[in-house]
VOPAGU-2260 file (C-alpha; in pm, 1 decimal, decimal comma):
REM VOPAGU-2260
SITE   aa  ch    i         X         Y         Z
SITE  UNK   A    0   -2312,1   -1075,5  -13188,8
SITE  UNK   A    1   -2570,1    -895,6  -12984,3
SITE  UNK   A    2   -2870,3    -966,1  -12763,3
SITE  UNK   A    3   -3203,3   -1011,3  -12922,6
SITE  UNK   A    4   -3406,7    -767,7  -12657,2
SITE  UNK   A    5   -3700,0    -569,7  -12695,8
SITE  UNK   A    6   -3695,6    -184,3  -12710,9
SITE  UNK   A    7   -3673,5      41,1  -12446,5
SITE  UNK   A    8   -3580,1    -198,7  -12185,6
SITE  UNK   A    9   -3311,9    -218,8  -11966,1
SITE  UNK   A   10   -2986,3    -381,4  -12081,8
SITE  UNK   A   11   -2677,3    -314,7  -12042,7
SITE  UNK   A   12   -2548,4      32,3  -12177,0
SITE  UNK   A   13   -2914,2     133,4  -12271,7
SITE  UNK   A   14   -3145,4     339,4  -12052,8
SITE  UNK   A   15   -3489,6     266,5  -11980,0
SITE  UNK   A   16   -3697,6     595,8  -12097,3
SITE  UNK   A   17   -4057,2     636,3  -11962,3
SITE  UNK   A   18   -4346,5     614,8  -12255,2
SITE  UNK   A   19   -4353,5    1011,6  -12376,6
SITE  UNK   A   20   -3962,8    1001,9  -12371,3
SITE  UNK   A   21   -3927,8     725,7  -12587,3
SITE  UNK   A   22   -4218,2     808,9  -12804,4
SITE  UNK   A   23   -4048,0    1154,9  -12898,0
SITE  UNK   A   24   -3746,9     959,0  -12969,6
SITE  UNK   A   25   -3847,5     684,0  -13177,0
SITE  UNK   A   26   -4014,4     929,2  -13389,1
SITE  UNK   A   27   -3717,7    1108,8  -13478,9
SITE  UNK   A   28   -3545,8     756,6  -13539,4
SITE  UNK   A   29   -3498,2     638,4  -13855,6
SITE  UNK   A   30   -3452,4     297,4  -13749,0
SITE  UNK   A   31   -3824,6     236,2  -13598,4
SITE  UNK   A   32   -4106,1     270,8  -13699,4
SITE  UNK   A   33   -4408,8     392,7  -13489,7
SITE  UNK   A   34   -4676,1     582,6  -13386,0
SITE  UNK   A   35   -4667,9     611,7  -13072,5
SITE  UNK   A   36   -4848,9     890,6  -12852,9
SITE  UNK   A   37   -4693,0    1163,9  -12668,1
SITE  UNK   A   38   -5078,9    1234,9  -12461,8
SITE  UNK   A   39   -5183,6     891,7  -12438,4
SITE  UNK   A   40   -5081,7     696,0  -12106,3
SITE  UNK   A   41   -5092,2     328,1  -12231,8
SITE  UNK   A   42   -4768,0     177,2  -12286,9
SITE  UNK   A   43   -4690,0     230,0  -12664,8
SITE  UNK   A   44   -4585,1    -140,6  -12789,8
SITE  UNK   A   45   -4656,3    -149,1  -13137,8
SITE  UNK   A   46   -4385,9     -84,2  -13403,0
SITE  UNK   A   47   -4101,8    -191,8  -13607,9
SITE  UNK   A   48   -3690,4    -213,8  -13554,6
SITE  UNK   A   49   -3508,7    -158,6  -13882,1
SITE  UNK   A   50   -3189,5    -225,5  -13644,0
SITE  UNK   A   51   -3184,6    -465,2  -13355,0
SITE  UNK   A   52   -2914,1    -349,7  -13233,8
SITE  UNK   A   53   -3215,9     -62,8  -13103,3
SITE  UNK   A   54   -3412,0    -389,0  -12974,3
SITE  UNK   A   55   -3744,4    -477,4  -13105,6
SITE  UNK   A   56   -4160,0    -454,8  -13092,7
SITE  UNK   A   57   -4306,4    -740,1  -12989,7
SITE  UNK   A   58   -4652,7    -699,1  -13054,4
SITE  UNK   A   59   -4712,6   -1024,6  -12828,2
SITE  UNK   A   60   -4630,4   -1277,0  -13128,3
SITE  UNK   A   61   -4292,3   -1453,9  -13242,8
SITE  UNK   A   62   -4345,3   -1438,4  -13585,2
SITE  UNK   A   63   -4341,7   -1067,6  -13528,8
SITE  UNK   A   64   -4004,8   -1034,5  -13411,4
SITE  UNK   A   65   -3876,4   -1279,1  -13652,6
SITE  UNK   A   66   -4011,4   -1047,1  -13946,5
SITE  UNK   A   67   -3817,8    -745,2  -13809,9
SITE  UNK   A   68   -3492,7   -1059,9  -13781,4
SITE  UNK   A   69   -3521,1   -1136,3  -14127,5
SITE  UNK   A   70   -3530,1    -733,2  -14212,8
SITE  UNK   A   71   -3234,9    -702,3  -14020,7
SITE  UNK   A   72   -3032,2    -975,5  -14178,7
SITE  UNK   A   73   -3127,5    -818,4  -14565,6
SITE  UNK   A   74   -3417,7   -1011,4  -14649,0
SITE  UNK   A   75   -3651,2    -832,3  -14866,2
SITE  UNK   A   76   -3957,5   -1054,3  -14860,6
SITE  UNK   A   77   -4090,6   -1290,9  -14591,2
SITE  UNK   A   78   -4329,7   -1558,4  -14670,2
SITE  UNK   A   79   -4545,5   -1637,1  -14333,0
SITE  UNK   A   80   -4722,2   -1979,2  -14379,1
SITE  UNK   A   81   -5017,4   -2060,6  -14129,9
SITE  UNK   A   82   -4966,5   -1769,3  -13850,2
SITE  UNK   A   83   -5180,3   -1669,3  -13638,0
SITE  UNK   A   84   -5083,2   -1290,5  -13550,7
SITE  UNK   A   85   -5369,6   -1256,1  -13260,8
SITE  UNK   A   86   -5218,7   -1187,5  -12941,9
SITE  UNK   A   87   -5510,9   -1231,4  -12735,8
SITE  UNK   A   88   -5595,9   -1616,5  -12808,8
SITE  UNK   A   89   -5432,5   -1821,5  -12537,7
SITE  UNK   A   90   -5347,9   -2208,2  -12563,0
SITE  UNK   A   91   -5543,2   -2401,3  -12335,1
């Protein structure tokens, strides 16, 4: 059993890097998938955990992080009924 947390944040036995570090790192990871910026000063948030024992992207939505769940537990295909993957609608 593990914690589900996000990458790149600190827990327990894992250092926090700052955006360029963990950019250079995550590319040479085979476990994530990004493409994230060395030169660009935004916070990189946007990829994918093959392993979540690394953590895992966000991208602001649930269903998100449950895709890169299901990839972790060996599902091969997902079927995503009536999502909505835009992060910037709020409820209200």
């Amino acid at each position: 059993m593990f914690r589900f947390e996000r990458v790149n944040r600190d827990v327990a036995g894992r250092e926090i890097m700052d955006d360029r570090q963990f950019a250079w790192q995550a590319q040479r990871d085979p476990d994530l998938e990004c493409g994230f910026s060395w030169l660009r000063q935004k916070p990189n948030r946007i990829g994918f955990s093959r392993n979540l024992e690394k953590g895992y992207f966000s991208s602001r939505t649930v269903p998100y992080a449950g895709i890169q769940l299901a990839y972790h537990l060996g599902f091969s295909r997902v079927f995503l009924v009536g999502m909505d993957f835009d992060s910037s609608l709020r409820a209200g």
